[in-house]
C-alpha positions in Angstrom: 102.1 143.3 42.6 105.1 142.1 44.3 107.8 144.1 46.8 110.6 142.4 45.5 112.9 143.2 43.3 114.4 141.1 40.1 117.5 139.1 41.2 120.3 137.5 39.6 120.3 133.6 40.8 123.8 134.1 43.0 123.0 137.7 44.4 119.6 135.4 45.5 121.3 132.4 46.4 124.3 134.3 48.7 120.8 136.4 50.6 120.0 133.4 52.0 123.9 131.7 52.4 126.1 134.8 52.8 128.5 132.3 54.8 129.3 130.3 51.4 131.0 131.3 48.3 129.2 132.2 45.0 129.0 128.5 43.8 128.0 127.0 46.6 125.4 129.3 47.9 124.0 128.8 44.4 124.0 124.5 44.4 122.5 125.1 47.9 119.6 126.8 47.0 119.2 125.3 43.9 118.8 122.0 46.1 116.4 123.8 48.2 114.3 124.5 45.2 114.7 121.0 43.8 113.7 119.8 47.0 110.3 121.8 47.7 108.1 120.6 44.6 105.2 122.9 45.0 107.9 125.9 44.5 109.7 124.3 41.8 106.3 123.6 40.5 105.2 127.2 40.9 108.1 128.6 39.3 107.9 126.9 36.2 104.5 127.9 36.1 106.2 131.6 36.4 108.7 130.3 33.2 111.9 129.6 35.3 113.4 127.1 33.3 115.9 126.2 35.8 119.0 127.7 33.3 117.7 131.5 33.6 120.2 133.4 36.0 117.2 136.1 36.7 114.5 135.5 38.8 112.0 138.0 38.1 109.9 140.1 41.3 107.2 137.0 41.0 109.5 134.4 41.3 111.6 135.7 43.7 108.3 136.0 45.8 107.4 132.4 45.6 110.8 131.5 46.6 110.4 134.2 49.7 107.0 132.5 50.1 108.4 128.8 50.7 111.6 129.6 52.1 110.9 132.2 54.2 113.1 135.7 53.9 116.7 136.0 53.5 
């Protein structure tokens, strides 16, 4: 079971790029995601459809996993 909690994709996004605003901490990471395929892999295999603004407790652990915390 994972130790994180669901997050909407922003709230996620600005964790790990408090610095930028809403939009662009969300392109960011998006990019980031994108840009590692065995996490983008994973979390379609987890049902993230890349249009979803949750990531659920699993998902938000594989993103943790591959880009370390926030």
């Amino acid at each position: 079971m994972s130790n994180y909690k669901e997050r909407g994709r922003t709230e996620l996004a600005l964790l790990y790029n408090p610095q930028l605003s809403p939009k662009a901490a969300w392109k960011k990471l998006k990019n980031w995601i994108d840009l590692c395929k065995p996490l983008s892999d994973e979390l379609r295999q987890l049902g993230y459809t890349g249009r979803q603004r949750i990531f659920t407790p699993r998902q938000v652990s594989r993103i943790v996993y591959y880009l370390g915390e926030y």
